[in-house]
C-alpha positions, 0 to 999 in steps of 0.5 A: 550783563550786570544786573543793577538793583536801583535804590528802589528795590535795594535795602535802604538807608538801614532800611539798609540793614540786619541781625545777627542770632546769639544763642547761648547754652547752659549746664548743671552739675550734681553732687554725690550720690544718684542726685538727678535734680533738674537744671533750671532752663536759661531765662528767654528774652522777651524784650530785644534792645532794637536800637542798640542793635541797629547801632551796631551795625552802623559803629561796626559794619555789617557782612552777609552772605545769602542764598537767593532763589525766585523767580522772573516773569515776561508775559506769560513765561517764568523763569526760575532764578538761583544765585548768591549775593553778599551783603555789606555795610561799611561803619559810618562816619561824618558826611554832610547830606540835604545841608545837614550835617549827619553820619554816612554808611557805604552799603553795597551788594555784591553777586551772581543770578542765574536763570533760563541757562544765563548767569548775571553778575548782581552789584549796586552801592549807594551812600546811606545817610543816618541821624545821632539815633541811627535812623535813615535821613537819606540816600544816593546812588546814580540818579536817585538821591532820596531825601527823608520827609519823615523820621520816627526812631527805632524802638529802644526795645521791641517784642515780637508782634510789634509793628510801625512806621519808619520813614517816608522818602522823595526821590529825585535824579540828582540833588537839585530835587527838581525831577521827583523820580519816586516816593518810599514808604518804610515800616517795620515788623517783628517775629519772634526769631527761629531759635526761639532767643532773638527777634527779626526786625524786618524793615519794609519799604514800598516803592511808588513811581511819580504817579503814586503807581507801585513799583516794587517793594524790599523787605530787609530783615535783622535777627536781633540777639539779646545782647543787641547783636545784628545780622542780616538773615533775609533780603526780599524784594519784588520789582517790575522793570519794562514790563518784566517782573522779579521776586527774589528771595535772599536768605 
């Protein structure tokens, strides 16, 4: 059985997509004698150039392998879930999307899930669709072709505890736009990264039915190194299909 991530719970349209650390070391040395002089800590950024990171990915592609672990809910019986997934994003190029002449990425996830004694395959792609700026315009994947009904640009830089909107998504069954399947809402936010020299920019997108009605939430993180180099750190995603729930966490 392969487990389908629709676009509602799959990273998107850069909402799809993430960061890479960069550390760099330093040393002194001494001169004659017992000299023991004190070498001068490296200077740590407190500004990350977001945007320059963000393109990155975009004009170089993307690829991550995480560790996932959650948990699945039916009734009042949870099962705990382990697995894989690979994460990639391919390079834009030209496409046209909503009329619109714009750069397009292909972004695929690629796994296994495990729980209650079973074993899934995880796989789902879609076509992202991004402005000059990198920010997300679009998506579509089989049965949800999602347009953007706001944009707002990345940050140029960013520190930790910055937080903002993104962009806003209606999504339909296909291209006509006649049947809206879904709202999305994406915002950010920043913390500081684990090594102290790079930011997490978490992307994070509620997903709404028709009715306004929550139907999940992902949350897509980049480490951001002070050189603007990318990598996707984390994937977290909360969804509820027929009554039975999933939280996932990739890292």
């Amino acid at each position: 059985m392969t487990m389908n991530v629709s676009k509602r719970s799959a990273p998107l349209a850069l909402a799809g997509l993430l960061a890479l650390t960069l550390t760099a070391c330093g040393g002194g040395g001494g001169g004659g004698g017992a000299s023991n002089a004190a070498v001068p800590p490296a200077p740590v950024a407190t500004s990350f150039p977001v945007q320059q990171g963000l393109a990155y990915a975009f004009t170089h592609g993307l690829q991550s392998t995480l560790t996932v672990s959650g948990s699945t809910t039916n009734g009042s019986t949870t099962y705990p879930l382990t697995g894989t997934l690979t994460y990639s994003l391919g390079a834009v190029v030209n496409a046209t999307f909503n009329g619109a002449a714009v750069q397009q990425a292909t972004e695929t996830i690629n796994g296994t899930i495990s729980g209650n004694g079973t074993t899934s395959p995880l796989t789902t792609s879609s076509q992202l669709y991004v402005n000059a700026q990198y920010t997300p315009v679009g998506s579509y994947e089989a049965g949800a072709y999602c347009v953007a009904n706001s944009t707002a640009a990345y940050p140029a830089t960013a520190t930790a505890g910055q937080a903002g909107d993104l962009a806003s998504f209606s999504c339909y069954t296909d291209s006509t736009k006649r049947t809206l399947t879904s709202t999305q809402k994406i915002t950010y936010v920043t913390t500081a990264g684990s090594d102290g020299s790079s930011l997490d920019f978490q992307m994070l997108s509620n997903i709404y039915d028709a009715a306004n009605k929550s139907l999940g939430s992902t949350g897509t993180t980049y480490t951001i190194s002070a050189a603007g180099i990318p990598k996707l750190t984390r994937i977290q995603l909360t969804e509820t299909v027929g009554g039975i729930s999933f939280t996932i966490d990739a890292k």
